[in-house]
C-alpha positions as CSV (number, residue, x, y, z in Angstrom):
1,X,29.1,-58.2,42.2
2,X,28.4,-54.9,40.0
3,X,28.2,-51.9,41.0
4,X,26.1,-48.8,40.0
5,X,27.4,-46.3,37.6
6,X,26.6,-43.1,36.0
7,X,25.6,-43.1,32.3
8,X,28.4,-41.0,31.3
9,X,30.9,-44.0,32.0
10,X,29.1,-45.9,28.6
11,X,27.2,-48.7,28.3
12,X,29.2,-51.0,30.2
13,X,29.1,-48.9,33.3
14,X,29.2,-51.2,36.6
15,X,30.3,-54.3,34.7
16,X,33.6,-55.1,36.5
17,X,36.6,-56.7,34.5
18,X,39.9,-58.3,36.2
19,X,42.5,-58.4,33.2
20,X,45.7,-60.8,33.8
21,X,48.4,-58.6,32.3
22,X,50.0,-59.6,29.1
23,X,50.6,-57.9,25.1
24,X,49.0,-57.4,22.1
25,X,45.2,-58.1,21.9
26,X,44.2,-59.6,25.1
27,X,45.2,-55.1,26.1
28,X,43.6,-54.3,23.5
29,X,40.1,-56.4,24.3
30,X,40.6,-55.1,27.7
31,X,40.8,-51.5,26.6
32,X,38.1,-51.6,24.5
33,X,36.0,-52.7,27.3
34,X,37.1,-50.2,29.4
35,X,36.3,-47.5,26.7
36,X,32.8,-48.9,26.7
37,X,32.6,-48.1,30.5
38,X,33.8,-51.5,32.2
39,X,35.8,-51.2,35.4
40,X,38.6,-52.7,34.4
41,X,41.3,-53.7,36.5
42,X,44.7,-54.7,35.1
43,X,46.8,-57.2,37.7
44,X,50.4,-56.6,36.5
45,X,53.4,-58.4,37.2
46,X,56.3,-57.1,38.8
47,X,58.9,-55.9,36.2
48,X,55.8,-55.8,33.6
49,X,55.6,-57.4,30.2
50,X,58.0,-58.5,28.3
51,X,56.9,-56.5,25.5
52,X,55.5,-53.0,25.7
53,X,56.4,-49.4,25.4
54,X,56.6,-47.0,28.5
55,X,53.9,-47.3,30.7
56,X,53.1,-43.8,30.8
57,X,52.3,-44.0,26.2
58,X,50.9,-47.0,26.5
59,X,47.2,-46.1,25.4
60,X,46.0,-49.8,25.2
61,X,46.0,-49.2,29.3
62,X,44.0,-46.0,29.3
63,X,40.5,-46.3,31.0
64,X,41.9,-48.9,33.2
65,X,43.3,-49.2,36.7
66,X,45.7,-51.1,38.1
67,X,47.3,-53.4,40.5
68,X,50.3,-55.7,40.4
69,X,50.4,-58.9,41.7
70,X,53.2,-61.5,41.7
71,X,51.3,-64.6,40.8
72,X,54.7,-67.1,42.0
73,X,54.3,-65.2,45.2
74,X,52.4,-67.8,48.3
75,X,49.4,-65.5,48.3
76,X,49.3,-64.1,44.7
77,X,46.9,-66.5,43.2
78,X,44.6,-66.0,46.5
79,X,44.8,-61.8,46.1
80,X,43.6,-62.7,41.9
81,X,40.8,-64.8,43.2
82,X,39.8,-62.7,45.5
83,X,39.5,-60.1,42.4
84,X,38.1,-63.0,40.5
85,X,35.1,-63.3,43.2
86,X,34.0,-59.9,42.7
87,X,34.2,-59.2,38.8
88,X,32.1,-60.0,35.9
89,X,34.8,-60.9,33.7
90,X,38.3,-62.2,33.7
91,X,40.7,-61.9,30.6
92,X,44.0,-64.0,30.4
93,X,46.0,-64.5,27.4
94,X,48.8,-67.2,28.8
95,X,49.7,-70.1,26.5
96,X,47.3,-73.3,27.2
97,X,47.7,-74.7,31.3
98,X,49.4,-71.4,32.2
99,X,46.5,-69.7,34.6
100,X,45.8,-73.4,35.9
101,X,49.4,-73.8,37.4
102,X,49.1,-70.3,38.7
103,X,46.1,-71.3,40.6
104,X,44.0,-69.1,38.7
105,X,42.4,-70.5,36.0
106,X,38.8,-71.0,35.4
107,X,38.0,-74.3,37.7
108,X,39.8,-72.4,40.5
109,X,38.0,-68.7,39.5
110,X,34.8,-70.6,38.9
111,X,34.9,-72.2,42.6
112,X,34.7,-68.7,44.2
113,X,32.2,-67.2,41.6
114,X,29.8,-69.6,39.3
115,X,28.8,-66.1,37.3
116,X,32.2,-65.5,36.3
117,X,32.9,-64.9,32.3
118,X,36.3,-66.2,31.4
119,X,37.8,-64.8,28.6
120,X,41.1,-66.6,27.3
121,X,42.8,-64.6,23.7
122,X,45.8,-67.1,22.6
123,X,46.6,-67.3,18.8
124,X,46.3,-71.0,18.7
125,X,43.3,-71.5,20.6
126,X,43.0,-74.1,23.9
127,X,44.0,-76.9,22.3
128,X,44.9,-78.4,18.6
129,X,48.5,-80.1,17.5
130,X,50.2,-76.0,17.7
131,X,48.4,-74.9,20.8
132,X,51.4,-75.4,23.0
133,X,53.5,-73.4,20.6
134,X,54.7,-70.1,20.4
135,X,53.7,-67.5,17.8
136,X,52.7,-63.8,17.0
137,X,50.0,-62.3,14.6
138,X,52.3,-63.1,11.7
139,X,52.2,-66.3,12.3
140,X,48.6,-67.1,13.0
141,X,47.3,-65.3,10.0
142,X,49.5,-67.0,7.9
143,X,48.0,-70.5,8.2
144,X,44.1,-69.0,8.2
145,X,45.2,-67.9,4.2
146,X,43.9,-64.1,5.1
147,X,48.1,-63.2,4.9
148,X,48.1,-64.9,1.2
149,X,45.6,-62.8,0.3
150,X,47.6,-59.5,1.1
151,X,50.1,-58.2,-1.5
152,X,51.4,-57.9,-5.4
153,X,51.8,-61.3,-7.2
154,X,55.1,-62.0,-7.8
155,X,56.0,-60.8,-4.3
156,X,56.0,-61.9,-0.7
157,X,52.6,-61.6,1.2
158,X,52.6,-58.0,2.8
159,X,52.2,-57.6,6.5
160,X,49.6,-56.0,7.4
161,X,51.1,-54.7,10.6
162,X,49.3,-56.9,13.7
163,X,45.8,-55.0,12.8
164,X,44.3,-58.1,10.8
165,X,45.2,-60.9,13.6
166,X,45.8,-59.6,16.5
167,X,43.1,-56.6,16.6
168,X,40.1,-58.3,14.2
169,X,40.9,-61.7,14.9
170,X,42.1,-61.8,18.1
171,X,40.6,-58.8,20.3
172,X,37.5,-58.0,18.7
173,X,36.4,-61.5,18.9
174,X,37.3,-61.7,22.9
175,X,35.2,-58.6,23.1
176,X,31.8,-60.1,21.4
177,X,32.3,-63.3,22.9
178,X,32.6,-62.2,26.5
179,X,29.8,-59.8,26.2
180,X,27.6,-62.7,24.7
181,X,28.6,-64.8,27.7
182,X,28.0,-62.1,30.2
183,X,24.7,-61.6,28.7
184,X,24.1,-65.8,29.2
185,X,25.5,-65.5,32.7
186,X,22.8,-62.8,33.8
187,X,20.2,-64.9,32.3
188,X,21.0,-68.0,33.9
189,X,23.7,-67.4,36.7
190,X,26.4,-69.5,35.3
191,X,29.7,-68.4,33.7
192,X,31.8,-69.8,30.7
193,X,34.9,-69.9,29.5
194,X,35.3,-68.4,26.3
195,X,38.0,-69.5,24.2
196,X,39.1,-66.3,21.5
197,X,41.7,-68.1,19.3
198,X,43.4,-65.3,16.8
199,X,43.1,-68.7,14.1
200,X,39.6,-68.6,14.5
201,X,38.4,-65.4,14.7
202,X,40.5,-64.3,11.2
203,X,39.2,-67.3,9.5
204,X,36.0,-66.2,10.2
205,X,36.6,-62.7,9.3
206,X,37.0,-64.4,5.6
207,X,33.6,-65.8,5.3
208,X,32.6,-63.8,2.1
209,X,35.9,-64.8,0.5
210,X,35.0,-68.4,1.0
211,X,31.9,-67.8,-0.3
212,X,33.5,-66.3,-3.5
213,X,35.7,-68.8,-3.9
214,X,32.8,-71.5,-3.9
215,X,30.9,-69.5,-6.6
216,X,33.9,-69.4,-8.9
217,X,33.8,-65.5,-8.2
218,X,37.5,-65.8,-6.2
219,X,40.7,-66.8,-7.6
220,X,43.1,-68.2,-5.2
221,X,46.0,-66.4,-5.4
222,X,47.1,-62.7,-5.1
223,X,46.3,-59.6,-6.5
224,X,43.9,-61.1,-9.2
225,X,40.6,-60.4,-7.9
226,X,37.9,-57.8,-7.4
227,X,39.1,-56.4,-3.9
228,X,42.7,-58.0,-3.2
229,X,44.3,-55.1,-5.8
230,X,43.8,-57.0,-8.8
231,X,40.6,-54.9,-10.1
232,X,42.0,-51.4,-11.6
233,X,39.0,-49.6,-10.2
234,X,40.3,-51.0,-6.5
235,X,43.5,-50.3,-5.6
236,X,46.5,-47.6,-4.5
237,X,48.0,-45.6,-7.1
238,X,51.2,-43.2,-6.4
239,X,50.7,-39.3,-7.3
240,X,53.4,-36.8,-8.6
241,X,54.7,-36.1,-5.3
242,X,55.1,-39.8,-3.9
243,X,52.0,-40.0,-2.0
244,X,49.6,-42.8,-3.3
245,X,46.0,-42.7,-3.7
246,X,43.3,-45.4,-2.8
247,X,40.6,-45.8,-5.4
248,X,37.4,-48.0,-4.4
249,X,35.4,-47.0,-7.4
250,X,33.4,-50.6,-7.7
251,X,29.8,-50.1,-8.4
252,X,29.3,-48.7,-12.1
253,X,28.5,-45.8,-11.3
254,X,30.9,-45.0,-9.2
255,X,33.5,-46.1,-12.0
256,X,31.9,-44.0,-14.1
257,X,32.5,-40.7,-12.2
258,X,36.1,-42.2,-11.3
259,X,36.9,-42.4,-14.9
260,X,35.0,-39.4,-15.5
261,X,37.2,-36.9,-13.8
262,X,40.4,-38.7,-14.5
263,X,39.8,-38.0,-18.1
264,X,39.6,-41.1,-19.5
265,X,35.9,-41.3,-20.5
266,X,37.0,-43.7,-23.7
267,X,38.4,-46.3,-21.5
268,X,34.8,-46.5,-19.6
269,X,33.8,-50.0,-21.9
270,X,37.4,-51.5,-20.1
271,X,36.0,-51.9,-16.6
272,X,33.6,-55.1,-17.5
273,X,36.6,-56.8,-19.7
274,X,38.4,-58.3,-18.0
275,X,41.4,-58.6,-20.8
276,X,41.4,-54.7,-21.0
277,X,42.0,-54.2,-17.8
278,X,45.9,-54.0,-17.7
279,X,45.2,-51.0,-20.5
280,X,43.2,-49.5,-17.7
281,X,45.5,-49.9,-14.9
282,X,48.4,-48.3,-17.0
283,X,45.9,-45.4,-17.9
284,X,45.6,-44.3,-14.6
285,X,48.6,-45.3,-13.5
286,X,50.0,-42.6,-15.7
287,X,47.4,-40.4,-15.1
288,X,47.5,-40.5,-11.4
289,X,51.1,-39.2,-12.0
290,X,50.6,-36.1,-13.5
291,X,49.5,-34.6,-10.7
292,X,50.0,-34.4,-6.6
293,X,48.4,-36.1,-3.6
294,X,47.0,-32.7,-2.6
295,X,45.8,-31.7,-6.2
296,X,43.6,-35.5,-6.5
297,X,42.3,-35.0,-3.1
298,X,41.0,-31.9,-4.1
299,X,38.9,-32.7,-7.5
300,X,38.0,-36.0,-5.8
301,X,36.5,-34.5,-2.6
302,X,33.4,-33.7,-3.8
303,X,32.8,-36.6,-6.0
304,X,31.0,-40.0,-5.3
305,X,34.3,-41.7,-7.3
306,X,35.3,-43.4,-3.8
307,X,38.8,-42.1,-4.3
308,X,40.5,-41.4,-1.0
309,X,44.2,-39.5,0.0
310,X,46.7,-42.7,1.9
311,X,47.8,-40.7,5.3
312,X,49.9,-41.5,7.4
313,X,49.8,-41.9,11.3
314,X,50.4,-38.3,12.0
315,X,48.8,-37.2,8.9
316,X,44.8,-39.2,9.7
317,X,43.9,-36.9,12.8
318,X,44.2,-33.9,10.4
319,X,41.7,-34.8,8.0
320,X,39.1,-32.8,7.6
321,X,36.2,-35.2,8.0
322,X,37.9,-37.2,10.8
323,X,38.7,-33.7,12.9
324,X,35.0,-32.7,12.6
325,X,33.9,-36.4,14.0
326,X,36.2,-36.2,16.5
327,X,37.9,-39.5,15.6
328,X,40.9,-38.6,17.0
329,X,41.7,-36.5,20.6
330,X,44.9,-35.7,22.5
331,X,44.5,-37.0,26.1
332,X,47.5,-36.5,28.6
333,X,49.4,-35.1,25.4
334,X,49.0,-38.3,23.5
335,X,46.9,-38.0,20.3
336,X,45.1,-41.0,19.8
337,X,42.4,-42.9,18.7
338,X,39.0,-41.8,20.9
339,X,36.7,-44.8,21.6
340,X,34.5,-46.4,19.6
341,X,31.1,-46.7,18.6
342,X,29.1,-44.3,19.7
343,X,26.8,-44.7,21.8
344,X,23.2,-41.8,22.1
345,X,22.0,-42.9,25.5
346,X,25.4,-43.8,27.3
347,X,27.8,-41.8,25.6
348,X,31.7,-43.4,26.4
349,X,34.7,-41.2,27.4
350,X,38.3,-41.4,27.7
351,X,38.4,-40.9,31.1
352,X,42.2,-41.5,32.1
353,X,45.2,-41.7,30.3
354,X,47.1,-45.0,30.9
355,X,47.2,-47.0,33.8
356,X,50.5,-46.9,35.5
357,X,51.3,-50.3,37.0
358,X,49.9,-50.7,40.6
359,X,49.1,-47.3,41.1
360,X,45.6,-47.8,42.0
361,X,46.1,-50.4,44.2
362,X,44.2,-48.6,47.3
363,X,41.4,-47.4,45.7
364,X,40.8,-50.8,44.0
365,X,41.3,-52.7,47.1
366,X,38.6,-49.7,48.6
367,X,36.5,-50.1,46.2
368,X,36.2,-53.7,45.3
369,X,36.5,-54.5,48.9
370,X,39.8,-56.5,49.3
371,X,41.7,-55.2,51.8
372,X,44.4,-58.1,51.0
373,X,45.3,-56.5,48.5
374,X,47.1,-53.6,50.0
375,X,50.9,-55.3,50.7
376,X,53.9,-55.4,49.9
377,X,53.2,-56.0,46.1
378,X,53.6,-52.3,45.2
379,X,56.6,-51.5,42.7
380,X,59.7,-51.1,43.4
381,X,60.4,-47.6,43.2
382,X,63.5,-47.3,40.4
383,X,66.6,-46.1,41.9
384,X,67.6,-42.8,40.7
């Protein structure tokens, strides 16, 4: 059911991936695969999500191509199976039942293809008392205790956009659980369904904090530990200017220099005691205040003090170590994130920009060998 490709693509080159349209991280798994050198091939709905930005900006879609497929329609669930029979990998993030009343879910998928890897990203897993229930990143970090964590004491947890559930938890888990499962399917022939709950994969992203909290080395509540903000030597501070400052001076040494070139070598006994330490956070509090965010980041950059400038959105593709990596490109006049890791023998690519919804139904249909596929599911053309 693969097909040959050239190195270039990435490592996934020739791996083909059917990706049941939806938001959020079951995209953002797809893309990531995609960026590794996956065919991917996104079956959108007519009208598309109910969430999402335009089509043409909508990076998580880049690297991908796709079709659109209504899946009420007589012969819709027959068009995805016939997708289903020729890939590697099929991601669906419906809520629990969903794909199987569609007619596509995995007994119906696995009847045309044993091999078949089915991925399914929902935030409350496949089953469990909340799995029928509706919810967003917010939601599902909250009950893992990773959103308690997050914040001042004294105030509300702070959101951590949907990077922490929805990416970490959520995609990224998809990702390493369909690839392990591809790897078990080539070995033995036989698929799996894989189920990627965002509750799961952020309570496992918390393993060392359990582990803390077992030794005694955690307190369970905010802002009064060694990397939750409640260490002075690991935290934000906010410059002359209004720009902040992340310090992650932990190791002694590092502490040391930290203290060092802020000046306050007589405070350097306050990091191991523990009741000094609000006299150190007002120190530099006050010190990081006498001067700009462009005046630290320049006696910190050649330091091992850990102390970094906080950027902004616009701001990170500018900086200087990130330019000279290339962490960033502009494709299609977009700047963006370019894929990651890196790869020495099958370097990865941002190939397209993003997939505009069923405009590649005739070279998928060409290529994957479904001729079905070419009807009358193209969109509509919008009226001018």
């Amino acid at each position: 059911m693969s097909t040959a490709a050239p190195a270039e693509r990435g490592p996934l080159g020739g791996v083909r991936v059917v990706e049941l349209a939806g938001i959020g991280p079951g995209p953002f798994a797809a893309m990531l695969l995609a960026d590794l050198g996956a065919d991917v091939v996104r079956v959108d709905r007519p009208g598309g999500p109910g969430l999402g930005v335009d089509p043409a900006h909508d990076i998580t879609n880049r690297n991908k191509r796709s079709v659109v497929v209504d899946l009420k329609s007589p012969d819709g669930a027959a068009r995805v199976l016939d997708l289903a029979a020729r890939a590697d990998i099929l991601i669906e993030g419906y809520r629990p039942g969903v794909a199987e009343r569609l007619g596509v879910g995995p007994a119906d998928c696995h009847a045309r293809n044993p091999r078949l890897v089915y991925g399914r990203m929902t935030g409350w897993g496949q089953d469990g008392p909340l799995a029928e229930r509706a919810g967003h990143d917010v939601s599902y970090i909250a009950v893992t205790g990773a959103l308690g964590m997050i914040g001042r004491p004294g105030e509300p947890p702070a959101v951590p956009a949907n990077l922490l559930g929805d990416y970490a938890g959520g995609s990224l888990y998809l990702v390493v659980g369909v690839l392990a499962a591809l790897h078990h399917a080539r070995a033995t022939g036989t698929g799996q369904v894989v189920d990627a709950a965002i509750v799961d994969g952020t309570a496992h992203l918390s393993a060392m904090i359990h582990g803390m909290l077992s030794a005694g080395a955690w307190q369970d509540r905010r802002g009064a530990n060694l990397l939750d903000g409640g260490c002075p030597y690991y935290g934000t501070y906010e410059t002359a200017d209004g720009g902040h400052m992340a310090v992650g001076a932990l190791e002694e040494k590092f502490s040391a220099e930290f203290l060092r070139l802020l000046d306050l070598d007589d405070l350097q006994g306050a990091r191991a005691d523990l009741t000094r330490w609000p006299e150190l956070r007002a120190a530099i509090t006050a010190r990081f205040r006498d001067r700009t965010r462009a005046e630290w980041t320049a006696l910190f950059a050649d330091s091992d003090a850990c102390v970094a400038p906080v950027l902004s959105l616009r701001e990170a593709p500018h900086h200087p170590h990130l330019a000279a990596r290339g962490t960033f490109t502009d494709h299609g006049g977009i700047t963006q994130p370019a894929p990651a890791p890196r790869f020495s023998a099958t370097p990865t690519a941002l190939r397209t920009g993003p997939a505009l919804p069923g405009a590649d139904t005739e070279a998928v249909a060409r290529d994957w060998d479904i001729s079905a596929l070419t009807g009358d599911d193209r969109p509509t053309p919008a009226a001018d």
